[in-house]
C-alpha positions, 0 to 999 in steps of 0.5 A, spaced: 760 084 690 760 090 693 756 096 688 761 102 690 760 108 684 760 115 684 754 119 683 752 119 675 746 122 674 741 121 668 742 125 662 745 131 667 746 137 661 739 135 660 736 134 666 740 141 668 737 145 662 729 142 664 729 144 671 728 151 670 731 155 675 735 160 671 741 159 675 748 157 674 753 154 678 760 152 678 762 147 682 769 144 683 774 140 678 774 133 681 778 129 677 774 123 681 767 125 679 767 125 671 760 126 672 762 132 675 759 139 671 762 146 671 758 151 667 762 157 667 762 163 662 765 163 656 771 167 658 772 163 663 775 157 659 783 156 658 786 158 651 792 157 649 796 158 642 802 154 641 808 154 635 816 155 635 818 162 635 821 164 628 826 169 624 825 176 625 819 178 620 822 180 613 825 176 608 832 173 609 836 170 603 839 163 604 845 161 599 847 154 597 853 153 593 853 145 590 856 142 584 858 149 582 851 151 582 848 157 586 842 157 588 838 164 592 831 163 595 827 168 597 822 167 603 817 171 608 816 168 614 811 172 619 813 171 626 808 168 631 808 169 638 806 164 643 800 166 648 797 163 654 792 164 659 790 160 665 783 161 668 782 157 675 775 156 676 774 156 682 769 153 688 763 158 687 762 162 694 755 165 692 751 161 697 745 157 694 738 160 693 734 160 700 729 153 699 722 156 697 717 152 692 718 146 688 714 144 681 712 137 683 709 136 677 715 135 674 719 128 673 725 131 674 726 136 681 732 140 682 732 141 690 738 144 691 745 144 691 751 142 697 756 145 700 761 143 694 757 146 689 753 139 686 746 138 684 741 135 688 735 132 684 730 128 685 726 123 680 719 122 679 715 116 677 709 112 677 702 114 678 702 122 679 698 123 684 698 116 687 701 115 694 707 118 695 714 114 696 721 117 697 727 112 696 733 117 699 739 112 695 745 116 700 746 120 706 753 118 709 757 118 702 761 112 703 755 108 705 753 108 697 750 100 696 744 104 696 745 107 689 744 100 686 738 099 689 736 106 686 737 103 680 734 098 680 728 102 682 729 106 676 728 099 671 722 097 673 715 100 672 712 104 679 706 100 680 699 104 679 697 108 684 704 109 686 708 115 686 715 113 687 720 119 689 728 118 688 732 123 692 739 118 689 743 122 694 742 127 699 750 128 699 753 128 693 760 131 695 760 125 701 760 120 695 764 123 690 770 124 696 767 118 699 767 121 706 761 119 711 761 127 711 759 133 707 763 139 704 763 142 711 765 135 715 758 135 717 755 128 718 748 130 715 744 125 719 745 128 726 743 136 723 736 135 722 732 140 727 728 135 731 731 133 737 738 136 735 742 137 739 750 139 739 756 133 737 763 134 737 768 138 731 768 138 724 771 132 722 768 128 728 764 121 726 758 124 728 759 132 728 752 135 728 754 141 725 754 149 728 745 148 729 740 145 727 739 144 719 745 149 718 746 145 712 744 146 705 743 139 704 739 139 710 734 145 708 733 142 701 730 136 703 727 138 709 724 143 704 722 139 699 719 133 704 715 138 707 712 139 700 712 133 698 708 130 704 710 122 703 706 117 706 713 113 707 720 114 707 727 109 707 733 112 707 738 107 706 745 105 711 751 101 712 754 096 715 749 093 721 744 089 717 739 090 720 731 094 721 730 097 727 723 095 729 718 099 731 709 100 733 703 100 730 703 101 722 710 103 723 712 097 725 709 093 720 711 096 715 719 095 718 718 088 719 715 086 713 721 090 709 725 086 713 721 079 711 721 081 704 729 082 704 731 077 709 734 083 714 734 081 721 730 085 726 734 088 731 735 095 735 740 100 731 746 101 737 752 105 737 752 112 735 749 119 739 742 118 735 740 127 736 737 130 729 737 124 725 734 125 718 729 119 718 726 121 726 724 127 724 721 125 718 716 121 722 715 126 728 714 131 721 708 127 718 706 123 725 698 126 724 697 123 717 700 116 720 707 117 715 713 111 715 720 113 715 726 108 717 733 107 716 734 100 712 741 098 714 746 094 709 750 089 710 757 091 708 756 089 702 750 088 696 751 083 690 746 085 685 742 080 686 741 083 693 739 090 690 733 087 686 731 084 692 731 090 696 727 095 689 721 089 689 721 090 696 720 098 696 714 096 690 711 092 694 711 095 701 708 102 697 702 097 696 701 095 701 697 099 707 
């Protein structure tokens, strides 16, 4: 059975008050997304005052006659009249604060916000300090089985001297309109800056964007990252079914990922492979012999699957 879901972070109203980044955002009414959230100000929220229109204010007399018998009742009615205001909240057009330094003390990191207006997190856990791994669930937002192995991920104990790092998706408007692209129709795995490199229109399979890591997913991974300094990276893919083999340490760690899940090893074809989020990454941390690589998901990943592949992730953190 494939795992296809929208994005639902753990305790959003929570986690958003324990970042500490003193903004507000308003982000788009999605009527898909219930996970969505808007904060707006409180003027900002629709009123209504409904009720039938009565009588003229003053008193009115109605009189009955009946079996010979009169009767005169008086009464005072207030009249009410029916208001309504409509607010439309919109899209916020204030572009997101420049990236600049994260607390990484923190289990809970705000890293920035996508073209739409949606939050991008990342969750630590294990041992702080330990060897840093990042699991990045999604890039291209309808291929999301990796969300079930970030699930998994978050149901198991980190093994000591491990500090596990989960970026659930670095394109949240992508899943959430279950579109490969961004908010700006972007294919956020070819703007990375290393090697970039001009590809198509907005809307094509594989645009690039207007320049290297013009996107604002793009700088807020890029910015947190180079931070974060991990000593391995996955960024998990759809459909090919497949771990592209590498050299030396890299291509251990690749093959022994396959061998624990049961991927063939094969080359990754078919695309223009210029700005790629994983290539960059390891030609960013190549001095200190960091691993980053692109797991291929079949087209679909059963639950029994998703385990698999989150022991596989805590037994290649372990491993040299």
């Amino acid at each position: 059975m494939s795992y296809r879901r929208h994005v639902h972070h753990r305790s959003r109203t929570s986690l958003l008050v324990g970042l500490g980044l003193g903004l507000a955002f308003i982000a788009p009414a999605c009527a898909d997304d219930p996970a969505n959230i808007v904060a707006i100000d409180a003027a900002a929220v629709s009123t209504a005052t409904t009720g039938a229109l009565a009588p003229e204010a003053g008193s009115s007399t109605t009189s009955s006659t009946a079996s010979s018998t009169t009767t005169t009742t008086t009464s005072t009615t207030t009249t009410t009249t029916s208001t309504t205001t409509s607010t439309t909240v919109a899209p916020t057009t204030t572009p997101p604060p420049p990236p600049g330094p994260l607390d990484l003390t923190q289990d809970l990191v705000g890293l920035g916000y996508s073209v739409e207006g949606r939050p991008i997190f990342a969750e630590r856990y294990g041992t702080p300090g330990g060897r840093r791994v990042l699991v990045v669930g999604v890039i291209h937002g309808n291929e999301d089985d990796g969300l079930a192995i970030v699930d998994e991920l978050r149901r198991r104990v980190a093994p000591d001297g491990v500090e596990l790092w989960i970026v659930e998706s670095m394109n949240p408007d992508g899943v959430a309109n279950q579109d490969r692209h961004n908010g700006n129709q972007v294919d956020l795995n070819r703007n990375f800056p290393y090697k970039w490199g001009p590809i198509g229109a907005p809307g094509d399979g594989q645009y690039a964007g207007t320049g290297p890591a013009s996107e604002p997913e793009t700088q807020a991974m890029i910015n947190f990252m180079q931070q974060l300094q991990p000593d391995i990276t996955l960024w998990y893919h759809q459909d090919l079914f497949v771990v592209n083999p590498a050299q030396g340490r890299e291509g251990r760690v690749r093959a022994r990922y396959a061998e624990l899940t049961g991927l063939p090893m094969g080359q990754i074809t078919g695309g223009i492979y210029t700005g790629i989020a994983a290539t960059w990454a390891r030609n960013e941390f190549r001095p200190a012999d960091g691993v980053a690589f692109i797991v291929e998901l079949g087209p679909t990943l059963s639950a029994q699957e998703a385990s698999v592949h989150a022991d596989a992730v805590l037994t290649i953190a372990t491993e040299p």
